[in-house]
N, C-alpha and C positions, 0 to 999 in steps of 0.2 A: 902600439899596444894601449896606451893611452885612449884613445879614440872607441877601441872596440870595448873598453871598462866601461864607457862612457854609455855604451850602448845596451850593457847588460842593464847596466842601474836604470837609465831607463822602461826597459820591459818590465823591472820587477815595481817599479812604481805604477807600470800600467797596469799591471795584475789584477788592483784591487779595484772592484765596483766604487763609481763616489755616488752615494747615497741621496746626497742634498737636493739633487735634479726630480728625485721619482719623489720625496717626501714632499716639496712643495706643487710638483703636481698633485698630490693626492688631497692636499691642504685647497687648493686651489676648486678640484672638485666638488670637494666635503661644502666648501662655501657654496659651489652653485648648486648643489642639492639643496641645502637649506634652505637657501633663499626661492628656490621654485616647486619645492615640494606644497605650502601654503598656498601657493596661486596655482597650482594644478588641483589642488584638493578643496576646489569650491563648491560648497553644498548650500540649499537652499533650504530655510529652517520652514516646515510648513506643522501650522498648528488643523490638526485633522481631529474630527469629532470624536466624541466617544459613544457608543452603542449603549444603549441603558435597557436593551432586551435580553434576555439571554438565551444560548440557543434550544430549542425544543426538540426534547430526549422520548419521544413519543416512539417506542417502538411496538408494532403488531403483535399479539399474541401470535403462538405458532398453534394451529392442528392438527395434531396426529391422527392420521385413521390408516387402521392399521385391516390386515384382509388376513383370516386365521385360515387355517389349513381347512375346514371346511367349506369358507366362503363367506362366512357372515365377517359382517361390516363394524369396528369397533373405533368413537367419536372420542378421542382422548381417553381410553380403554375405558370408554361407556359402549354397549352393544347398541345399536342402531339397527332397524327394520329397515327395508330394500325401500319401501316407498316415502320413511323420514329421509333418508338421506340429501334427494334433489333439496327438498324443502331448507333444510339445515344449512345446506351449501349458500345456496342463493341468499339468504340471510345473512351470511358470512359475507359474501362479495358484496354486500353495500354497506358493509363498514367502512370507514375513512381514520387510518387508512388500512387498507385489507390486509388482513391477515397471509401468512404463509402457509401452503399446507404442504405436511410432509405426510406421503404414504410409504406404507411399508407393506410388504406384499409377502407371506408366508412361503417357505421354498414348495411345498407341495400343493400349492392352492393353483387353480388353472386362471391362466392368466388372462381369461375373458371378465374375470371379477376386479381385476387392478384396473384393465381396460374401463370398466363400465365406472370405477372413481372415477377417473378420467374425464370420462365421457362430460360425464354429472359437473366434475367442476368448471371444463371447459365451457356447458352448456348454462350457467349460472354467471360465468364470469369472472373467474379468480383467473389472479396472471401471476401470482408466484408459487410455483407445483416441485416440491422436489420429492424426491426419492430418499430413502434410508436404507442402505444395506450392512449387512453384518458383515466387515471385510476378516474376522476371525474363522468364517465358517464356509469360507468361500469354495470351498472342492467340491465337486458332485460326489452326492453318497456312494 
């Protein structure tokens, strides 16, 4: 009987976790991070210039030329005649740096009049053409 008391007490002593073993592992870690965290994090101090220009906020005026339901041609809602127009463009494309033009094209205007802007500023030179539409009014009548 003796022998088996002997036995219990020891299980209940083995029961508990002993701590000491994982805390100086962790101790022992913590040191070698410290110590190679500096030697991994070697960086090289580099003295780079400083720019005394600053940057150029030069942007294009925009164009509107808008095309009314009869067809006539409007240059920033100024009215334009069929044969100013080419002239006006081509002036335009040799600015530096060129302008955008945005057209707008009326719903009931036939669309040989949007074409012939078009035409005019492809023919002139312009390379930034966009379009404006009224996305409010978008259904067919």
């Amino acid at each position: 009987m003796a022998f088996g008391d002997a036995r219990i007490r020891s299980e209940e002593e083995m029961s508990e976790i002993n701590m000491i073993p994982l805390i100086d592992v962790m101790l022992v870690l913590l040191i070698v991070f410290i110590i190679t965290v500096p030697v991994i994090n070697h960086a090289v101090r580099l003295d780079l210039p400083q720019a005394s220009a600053q940057r150029s906020t030069d942007t294009p005026e925009t164009i509107r030329i808008a095309v009314d339901a009869q067809g006539a041609w409007h240059w920033n809602d100024t009215p334009v005649a069929d044969d100013a127009l080419p002239g006006r463009l081509a002036a335009v494309a040799a600015l530096d740096p060129q302008p955008e033009l945005h057209i707008r094209g009326d719903r009931g205007v036939r669309y040989e009049r949007v074409a012939q802007v078009m035409a005019h500023a492809q023919a002139a030179g312009l390379r930034r053409i966009a379009f404006v539409t009224d996305p409010g009014n978008s259904s067919p009548p």
